[in-house]
C-alpha positions in Angstrom: -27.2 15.4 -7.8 -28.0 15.9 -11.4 -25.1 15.9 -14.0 -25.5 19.5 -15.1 -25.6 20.1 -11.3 -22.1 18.6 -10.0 -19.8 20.8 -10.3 -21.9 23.2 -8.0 -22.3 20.3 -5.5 -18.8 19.7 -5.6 -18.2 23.1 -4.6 -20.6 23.2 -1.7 -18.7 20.0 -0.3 -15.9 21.7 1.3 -13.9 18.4 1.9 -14.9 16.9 -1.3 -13.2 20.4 -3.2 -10.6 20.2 -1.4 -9.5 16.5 -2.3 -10.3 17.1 -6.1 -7.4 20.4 -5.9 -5.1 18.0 -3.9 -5.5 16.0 -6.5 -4.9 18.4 -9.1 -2.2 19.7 -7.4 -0.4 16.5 -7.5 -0.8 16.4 -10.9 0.7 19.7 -11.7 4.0 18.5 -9.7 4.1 15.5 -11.4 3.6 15.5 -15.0 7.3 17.7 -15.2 8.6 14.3 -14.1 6.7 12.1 -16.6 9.1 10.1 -18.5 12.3 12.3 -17.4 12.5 10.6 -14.1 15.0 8.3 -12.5 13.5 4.7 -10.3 14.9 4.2 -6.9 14.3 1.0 -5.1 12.9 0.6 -1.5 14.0 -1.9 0.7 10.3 -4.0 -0.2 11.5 -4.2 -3.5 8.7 -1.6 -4.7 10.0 1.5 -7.2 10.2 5.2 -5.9 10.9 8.2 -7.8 11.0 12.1 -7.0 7.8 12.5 -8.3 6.4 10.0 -5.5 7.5 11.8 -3.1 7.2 15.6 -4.4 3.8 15.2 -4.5 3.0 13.7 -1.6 4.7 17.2 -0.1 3.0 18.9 -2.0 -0.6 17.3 -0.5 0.8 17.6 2.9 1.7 20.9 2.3 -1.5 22.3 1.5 -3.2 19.7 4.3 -1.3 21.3 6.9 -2.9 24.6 5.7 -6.4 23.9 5.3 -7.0 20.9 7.4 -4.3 21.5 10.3 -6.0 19.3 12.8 -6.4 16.2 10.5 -4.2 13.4 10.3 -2.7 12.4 7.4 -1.1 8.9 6.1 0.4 8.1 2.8 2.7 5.9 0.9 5.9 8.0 1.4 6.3 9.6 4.4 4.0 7.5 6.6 1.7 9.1 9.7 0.7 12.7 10.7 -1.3 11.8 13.8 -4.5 14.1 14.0 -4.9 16.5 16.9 -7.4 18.5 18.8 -9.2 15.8 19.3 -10.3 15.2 15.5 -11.2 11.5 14.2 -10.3 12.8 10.3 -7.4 11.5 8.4 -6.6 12.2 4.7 -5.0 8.9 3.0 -3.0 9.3 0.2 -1.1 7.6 -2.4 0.7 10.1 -5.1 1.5 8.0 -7.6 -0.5 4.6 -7.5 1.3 2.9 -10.2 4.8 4.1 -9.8 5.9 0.6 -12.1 3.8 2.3 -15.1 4.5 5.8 -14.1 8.3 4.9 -14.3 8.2 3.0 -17.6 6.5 6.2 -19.1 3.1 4.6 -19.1 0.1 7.1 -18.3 -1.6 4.2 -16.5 -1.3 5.3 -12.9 -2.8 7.2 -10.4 -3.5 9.6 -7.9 -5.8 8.9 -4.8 -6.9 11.2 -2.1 -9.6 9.8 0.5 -11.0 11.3 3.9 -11.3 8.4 6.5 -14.0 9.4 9.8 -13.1 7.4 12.3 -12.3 3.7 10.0 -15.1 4.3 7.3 -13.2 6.0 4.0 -16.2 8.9 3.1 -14.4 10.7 0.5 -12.5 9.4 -2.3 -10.9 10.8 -5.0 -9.2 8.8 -8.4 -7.4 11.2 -10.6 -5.1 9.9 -13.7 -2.7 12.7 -14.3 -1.3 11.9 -17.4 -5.2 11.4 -19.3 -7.1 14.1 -16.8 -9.5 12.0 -16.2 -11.3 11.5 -12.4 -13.1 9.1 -10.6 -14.4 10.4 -7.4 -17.5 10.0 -4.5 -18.7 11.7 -1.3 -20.6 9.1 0.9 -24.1 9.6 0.2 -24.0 11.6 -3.1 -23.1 9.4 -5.5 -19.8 8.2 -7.6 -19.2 10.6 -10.6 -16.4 10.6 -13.4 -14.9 14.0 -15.2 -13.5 13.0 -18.2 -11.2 15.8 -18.7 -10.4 18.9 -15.8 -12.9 21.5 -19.2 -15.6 18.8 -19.5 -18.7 18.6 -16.3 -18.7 15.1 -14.3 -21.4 12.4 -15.2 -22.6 10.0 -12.5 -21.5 6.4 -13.2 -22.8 3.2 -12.0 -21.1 -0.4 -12.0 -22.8 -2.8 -14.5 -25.6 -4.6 -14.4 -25.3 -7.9 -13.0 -23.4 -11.2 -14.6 -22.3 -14.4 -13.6 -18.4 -15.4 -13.8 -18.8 -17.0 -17.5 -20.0 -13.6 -18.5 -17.8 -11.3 -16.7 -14.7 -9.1 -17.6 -12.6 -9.5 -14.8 -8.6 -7.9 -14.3 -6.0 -8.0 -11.7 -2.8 -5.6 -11.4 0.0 -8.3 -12.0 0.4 -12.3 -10.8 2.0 -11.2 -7.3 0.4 -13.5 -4.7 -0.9 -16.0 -7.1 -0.7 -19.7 -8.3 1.6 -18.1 -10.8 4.1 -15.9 -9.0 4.0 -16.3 -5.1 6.8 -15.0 -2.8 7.2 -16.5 0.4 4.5 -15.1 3.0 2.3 -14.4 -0.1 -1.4 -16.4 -0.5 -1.4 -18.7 -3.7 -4.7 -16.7 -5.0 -5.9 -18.4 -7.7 -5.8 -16.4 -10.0 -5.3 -19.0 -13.2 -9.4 -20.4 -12.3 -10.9 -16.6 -12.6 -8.4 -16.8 -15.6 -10.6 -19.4 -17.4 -13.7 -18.8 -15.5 -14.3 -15.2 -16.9 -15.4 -14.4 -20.2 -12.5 -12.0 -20.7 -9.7 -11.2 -18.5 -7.1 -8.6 -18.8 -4.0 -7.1 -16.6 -5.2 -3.8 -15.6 -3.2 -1.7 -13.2 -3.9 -0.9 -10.0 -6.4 1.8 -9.0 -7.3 2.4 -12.4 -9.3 -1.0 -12.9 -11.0 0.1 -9.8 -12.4 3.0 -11.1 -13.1 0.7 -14.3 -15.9 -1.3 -12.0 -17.1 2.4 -11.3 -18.2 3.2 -14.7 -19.6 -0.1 -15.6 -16.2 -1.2 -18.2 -15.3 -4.1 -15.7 -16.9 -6.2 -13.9 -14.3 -7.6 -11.4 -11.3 -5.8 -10.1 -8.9 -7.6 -7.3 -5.9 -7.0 -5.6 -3.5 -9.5 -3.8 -0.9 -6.9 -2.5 -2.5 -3.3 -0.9 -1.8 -0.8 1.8 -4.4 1.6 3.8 -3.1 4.0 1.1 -3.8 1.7 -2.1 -7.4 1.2 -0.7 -9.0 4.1 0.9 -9.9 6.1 -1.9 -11.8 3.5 -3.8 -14.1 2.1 -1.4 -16.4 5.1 -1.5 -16.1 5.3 -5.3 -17.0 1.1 -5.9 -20.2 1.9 -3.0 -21.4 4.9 -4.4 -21.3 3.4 -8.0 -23.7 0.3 -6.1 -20.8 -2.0 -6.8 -19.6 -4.6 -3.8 -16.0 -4.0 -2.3 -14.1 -6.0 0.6 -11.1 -8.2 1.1 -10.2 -11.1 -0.4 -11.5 -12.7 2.7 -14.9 -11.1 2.3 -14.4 -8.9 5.0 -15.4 -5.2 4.7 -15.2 -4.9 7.7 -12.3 -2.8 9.0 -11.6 -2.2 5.1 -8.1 -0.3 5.6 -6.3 -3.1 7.5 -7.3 -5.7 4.9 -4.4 -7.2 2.3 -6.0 -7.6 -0.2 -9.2 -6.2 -2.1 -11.7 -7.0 -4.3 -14.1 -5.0 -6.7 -17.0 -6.3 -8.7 -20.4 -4.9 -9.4 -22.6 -7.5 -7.9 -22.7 -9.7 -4.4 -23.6 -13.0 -6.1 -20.7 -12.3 -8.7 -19.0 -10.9 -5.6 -18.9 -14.4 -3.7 -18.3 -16.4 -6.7 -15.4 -14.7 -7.5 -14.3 -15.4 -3.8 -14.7 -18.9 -4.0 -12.9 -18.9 -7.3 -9.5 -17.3 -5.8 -9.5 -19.1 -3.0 -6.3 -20.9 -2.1 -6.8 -24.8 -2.4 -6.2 -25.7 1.2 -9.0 -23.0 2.0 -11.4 -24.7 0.0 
């Protein structure tokens, strides 16, 4: 694809199209709520509001019209199981962020993927409250819209650094030699502290879609769900950058706790060794 070129592409892409307006239809449900909108807590501990969940039934909603034999999974109201024998399922999270979203911060996120079989082929980052979207088809590239009036741009990760050279972010110290819950891996997240040139907390899918355009260079998470990761694993490929869990595996991507982002394999492994827990060493 060409940049002048997308937006045609896009449209030719049935299943692509579609996850951009599910995406954009979340968004028009939820910005009413932005800063107006009471927190509930679930029993994890983890925030909830109406927005969450209004726009998840919103996706669904239009899901069951257009894709009726798909599955679906996300965040709030767990599993549609597919039927007439198709291996499709749509993943979605809402609201990735709710923490920011419910402090009034714009810095969260909506993700819509299409999983074949286990391997995530569609994936779809959209930040409501800037307009802007991340998004890749397997095979076609990873491509960023900065606004819903302005024509997508292909993006690629950066070009390779070592760890001394890197800018590297995590969501929050959850599952870390700084804040660990019991159950939780110690990552050690104070050595990438000092190992990187520069680190900052960036939320959740957002510093994922960061590593997409080539602004970060390492982006990991201790704490995820099938829904949390699904829609970034084409996005990180198709931007040539280096995705898997915490344990190296990218294998079986979905079921892994953990993930991590960075834009090259050598930087990739370093950073692996640099989280590991002591007694893994």
């Amino acid at each position: 694809m060409t940049a002048p070129d997308a937006m045609t592409d896009v449209k030719n892409h049935p299943d692509l199209a579609l996850a951009l307006a599910l995406a954009d239809a979340a968004t028009e449900t939820i910005l009413p709520y932005f800063r107006r909108c009471a927190v509930e807590w679930k029993p994890d501990g983890t925030e909830v509001t109406a927005a969450d969940r209004a726009a998840e039934q919103r996706i669904r909603e239009l899901l069951s019209r257009e894709r009726p034999d798909d599955g679906v999974l996300g965040e709030e109201f767990g599993e549609h199981p597919a039927r007439n024998g198709s291996n499709r399922r749509w993943v979605i999270d809402p609201i990735d962020g709710t923490a920011a979203f419910a402090l009034g911060l714009p810095m969260f996120g909506t993700l819509v993927a299409l999983v074949e079989g286990d391997d995530p082929v569609i994936g779809v980052i959209h930040q409501p409250a800037t307009g802007e979207t991340t998004f890749a088809a397997k095979g076609s590239g990873c491509w960023w819209r900065p606004s819903p009036n302005e024509s997508p741009e292909p993006v690629r990760v950066a070009s390779p650094v070592r760890l001394s050279e890197a800018y590297a972010s995590t969501t929050g110290p959850h599952s870390s030699d700084i804040q660990a819950s019991d159950g939780q891996i110690p990552f050690r997240l104070t050595h990438l502290i000092r190992s990187a040139r520069r680190f900052r907390f960036v939320g959740d899918c957002i510093q994922h879609a960061l590593v997409c355009r080539g602004r970060l260079h390492i982006a990991w998470d201790s704490l995820m769900s099938p829904w949390d990761i699904a829609a970034l694993v084409p996005c990180v490929e198709e931007a040539g950058g280096v995705i898997s869990g915490l344990d190296g595996e990218r294998d079986q991507i979905l079921s892994r706790r953990s993930l991590l982002s960075t834009c090259d394999r050598n930087l990739h492994d370093e950073v692996l060794r640099v989280l590991a827990p002591d007694q893994k060493r």
